[in-house]
C-alpha positions in Angstrom: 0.0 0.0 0.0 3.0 2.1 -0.2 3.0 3.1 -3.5 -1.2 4.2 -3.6 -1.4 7.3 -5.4 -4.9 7.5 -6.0 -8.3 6.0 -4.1 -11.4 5.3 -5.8 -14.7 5.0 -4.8 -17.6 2.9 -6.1 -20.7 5.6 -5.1 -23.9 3.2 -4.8 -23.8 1.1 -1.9 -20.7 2.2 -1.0 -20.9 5.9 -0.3 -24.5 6.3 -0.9 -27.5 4.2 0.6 -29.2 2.9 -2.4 -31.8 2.2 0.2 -32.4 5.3 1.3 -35.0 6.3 -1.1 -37.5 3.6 -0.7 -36.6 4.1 3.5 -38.1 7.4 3.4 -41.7 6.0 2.0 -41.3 3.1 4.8 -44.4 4.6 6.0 -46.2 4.6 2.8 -44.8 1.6 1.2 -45.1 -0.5 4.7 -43.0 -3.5 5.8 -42.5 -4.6 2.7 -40.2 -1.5 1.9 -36.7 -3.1 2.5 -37.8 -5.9 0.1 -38.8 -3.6 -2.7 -35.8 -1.8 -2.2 -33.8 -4.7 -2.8 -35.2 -6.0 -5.1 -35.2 -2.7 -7.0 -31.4 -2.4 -6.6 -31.1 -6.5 -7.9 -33.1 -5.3 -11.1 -31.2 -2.5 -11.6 -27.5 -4.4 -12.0 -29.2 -7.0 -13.9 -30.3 -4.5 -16.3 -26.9 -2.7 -16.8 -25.3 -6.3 -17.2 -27.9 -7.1 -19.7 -28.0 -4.2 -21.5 -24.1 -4.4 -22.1 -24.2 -7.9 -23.3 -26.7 -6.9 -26.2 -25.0 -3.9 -26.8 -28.1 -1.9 -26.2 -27.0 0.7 -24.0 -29.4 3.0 -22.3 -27.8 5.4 -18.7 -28.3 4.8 -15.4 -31.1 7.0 -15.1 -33.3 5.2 -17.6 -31.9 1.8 -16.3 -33.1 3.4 -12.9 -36.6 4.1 -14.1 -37.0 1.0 -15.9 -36.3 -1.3 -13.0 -38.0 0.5 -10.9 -41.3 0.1 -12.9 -40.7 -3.3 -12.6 -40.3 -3.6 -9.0 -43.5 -1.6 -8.4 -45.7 -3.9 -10.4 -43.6 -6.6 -8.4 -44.5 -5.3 -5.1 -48.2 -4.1 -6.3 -47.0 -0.3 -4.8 -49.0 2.5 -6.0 -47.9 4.0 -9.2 -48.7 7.4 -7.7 -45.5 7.0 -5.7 -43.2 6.6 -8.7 -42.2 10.3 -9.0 -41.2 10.8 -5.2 -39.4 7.3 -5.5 -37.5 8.6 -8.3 -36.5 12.3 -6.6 -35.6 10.6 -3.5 -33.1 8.5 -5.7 -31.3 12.0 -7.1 -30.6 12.6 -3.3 -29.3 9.2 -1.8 -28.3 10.0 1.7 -24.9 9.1 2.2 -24.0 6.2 5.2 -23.2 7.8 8.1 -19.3 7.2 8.4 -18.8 8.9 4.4 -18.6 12.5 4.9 -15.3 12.8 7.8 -13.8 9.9 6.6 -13.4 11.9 3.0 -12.5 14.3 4.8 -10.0 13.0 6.5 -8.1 10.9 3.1 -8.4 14.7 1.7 -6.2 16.2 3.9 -3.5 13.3 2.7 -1.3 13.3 -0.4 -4.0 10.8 -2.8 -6.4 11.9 -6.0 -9.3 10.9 -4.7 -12.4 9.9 -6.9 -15.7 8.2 -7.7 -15.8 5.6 -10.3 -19.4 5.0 -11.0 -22.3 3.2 -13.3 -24.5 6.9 -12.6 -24.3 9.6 -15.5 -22.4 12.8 -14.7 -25.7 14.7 -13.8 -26.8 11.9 -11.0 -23.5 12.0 -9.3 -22.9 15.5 -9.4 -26.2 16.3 -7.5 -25.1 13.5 -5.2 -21.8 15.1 -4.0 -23.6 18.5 -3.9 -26.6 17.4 -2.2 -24.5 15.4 0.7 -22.2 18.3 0.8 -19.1 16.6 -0.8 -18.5 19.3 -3.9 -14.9 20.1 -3.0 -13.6 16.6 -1.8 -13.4 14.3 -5.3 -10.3 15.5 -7.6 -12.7 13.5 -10.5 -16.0 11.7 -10.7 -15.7 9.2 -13.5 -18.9 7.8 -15.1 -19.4 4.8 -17.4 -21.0 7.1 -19.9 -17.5 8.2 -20.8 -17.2 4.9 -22.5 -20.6 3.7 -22.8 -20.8 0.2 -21.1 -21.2 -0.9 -17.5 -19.2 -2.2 -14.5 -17.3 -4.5 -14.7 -16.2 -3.9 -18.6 -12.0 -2.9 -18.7 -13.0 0.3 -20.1 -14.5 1.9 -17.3 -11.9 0.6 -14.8 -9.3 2.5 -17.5 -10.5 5.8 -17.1 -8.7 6.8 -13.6 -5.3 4.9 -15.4 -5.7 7.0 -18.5 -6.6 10.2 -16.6 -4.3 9.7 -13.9 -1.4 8.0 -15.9 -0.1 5.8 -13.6 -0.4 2.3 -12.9 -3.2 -0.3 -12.1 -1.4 -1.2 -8.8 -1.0 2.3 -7.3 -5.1 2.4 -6.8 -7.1 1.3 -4.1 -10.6 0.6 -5.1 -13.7 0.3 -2.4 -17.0 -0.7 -3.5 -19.8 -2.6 -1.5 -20.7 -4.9 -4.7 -18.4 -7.9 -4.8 -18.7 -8.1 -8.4 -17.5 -4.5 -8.7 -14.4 -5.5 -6.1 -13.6 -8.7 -8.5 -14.1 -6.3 -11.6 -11.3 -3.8 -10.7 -9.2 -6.5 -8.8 -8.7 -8.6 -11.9 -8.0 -5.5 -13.8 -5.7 -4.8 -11.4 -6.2 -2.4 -8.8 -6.1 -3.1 -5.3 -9.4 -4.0 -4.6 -11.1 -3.8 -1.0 -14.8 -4.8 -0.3 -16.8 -2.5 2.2 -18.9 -5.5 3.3 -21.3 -3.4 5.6 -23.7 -6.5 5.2 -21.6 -9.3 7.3 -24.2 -12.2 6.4 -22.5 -11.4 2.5 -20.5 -13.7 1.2 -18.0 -13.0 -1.4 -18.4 -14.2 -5.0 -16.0 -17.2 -7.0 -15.0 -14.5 -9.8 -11.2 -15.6 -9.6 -10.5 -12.9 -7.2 -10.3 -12.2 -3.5 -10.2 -8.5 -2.1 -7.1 -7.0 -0.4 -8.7 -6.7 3.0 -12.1 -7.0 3.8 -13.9 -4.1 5.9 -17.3 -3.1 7.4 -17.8 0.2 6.5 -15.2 3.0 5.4 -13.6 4.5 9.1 -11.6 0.9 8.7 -10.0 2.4 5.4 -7.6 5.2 8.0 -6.3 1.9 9.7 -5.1 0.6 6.3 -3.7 3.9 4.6 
């Protein structure tokens, strides 16, 4: 870890609470709320996966809208609800831990950025809405190249911006597929495994160090 010049970020379900949206309408939606929400989340990945496979590439924000049509008809929620479902998603809260741990790997000698499946315009209002404008050197989208996690090409664009090496990155995402994407490319890949009843995928790779949510990054740096 000696040689890290830059630390890269995953943003859904690693900084932000992809749950957080359908948590809000808890009251609406009922106890079925956390199901929907996973199963929202579930549809959306298998969409971006799909998608990139027949080479018919819509953004995150249509992938987001699609999926989540499904998952209301699913779940038999009100389609009145759709709109407010879809606002709350522009304004993921992050988890708690985010914002001073950012703060503290800013004030230390690293690019830090986000390398992400959401279009510029998602992840910008993101950062700005969770008060994170002035942390992230770059926010990299997939739309750049146009195709999904866990194609090469997206894990290329730090490298190419960056010009340095595969190995001096650390990479954090919450999605074991996203940690064995960018740790067979060849970054060093850690999994924030904030859900301990996961269990790691057989994709030919095994993460760097394992954590439970991001303050566990300052004891590795």
């Amino acid at each position: 870890m000696k040689n890290i010049k830059a630390i890269i970020f995953d943003a859904y379900g690693t900084l932000f609470d992809v749950n957080s949206a359908a948590e809000k309408c808890k009251d609406k939606i009922g106890d079925k709320w956390e199901g929907f929400a996973n199963y929202w989340r579930t549809t959306q990945l298998e969409y971006t996966w799909l998608r990139s496979l027949m080479k018919r590439h819509k953004d995150f924000w249509q992938v987001t809208e699609d999926s989540l049509d499904k998952s209301m008809k699913t779940y038999q929620i009100d389609s009145s609800m759709r709109k407010e479902l879809l606002d709350l998603y522009k304004i993921l809260s992050t988890f708690e831990e985010v914002p001073e741990v950012l703060k503290s790997l800013k004030e230390k000698n690293y690019k830090l950025a986000i390398l992400s499946n959401g279009t510029p315009n998602l992840l910008n209002e993101l950062v700005k809405s969770n008060n994170l404008k002035n942390i992230f050197d770059d926010i990299f989208s997939i739309e750049e190249v146009g195709i999904y996690k866990p194609d090469s090409k997206v894990y290329d664009l730090p490298i190419n911006q960056y010009q340095i090496q595969k190995n001096e990155v650390v990479f954090l995402s919450a999605n074991t597929w996203d940690v064995s994407g960018g740790g067979n490319y060849g970054y060093n890949s850690i999994w924030v495994n904030r859900n301990n009843n996961n269990s790691f995928d057989n994709l030919d790779y095994e993460p760097i160090h394992q954590i439970e949510d991001l303050s566990k990054l300052l004891d590795i740096i």
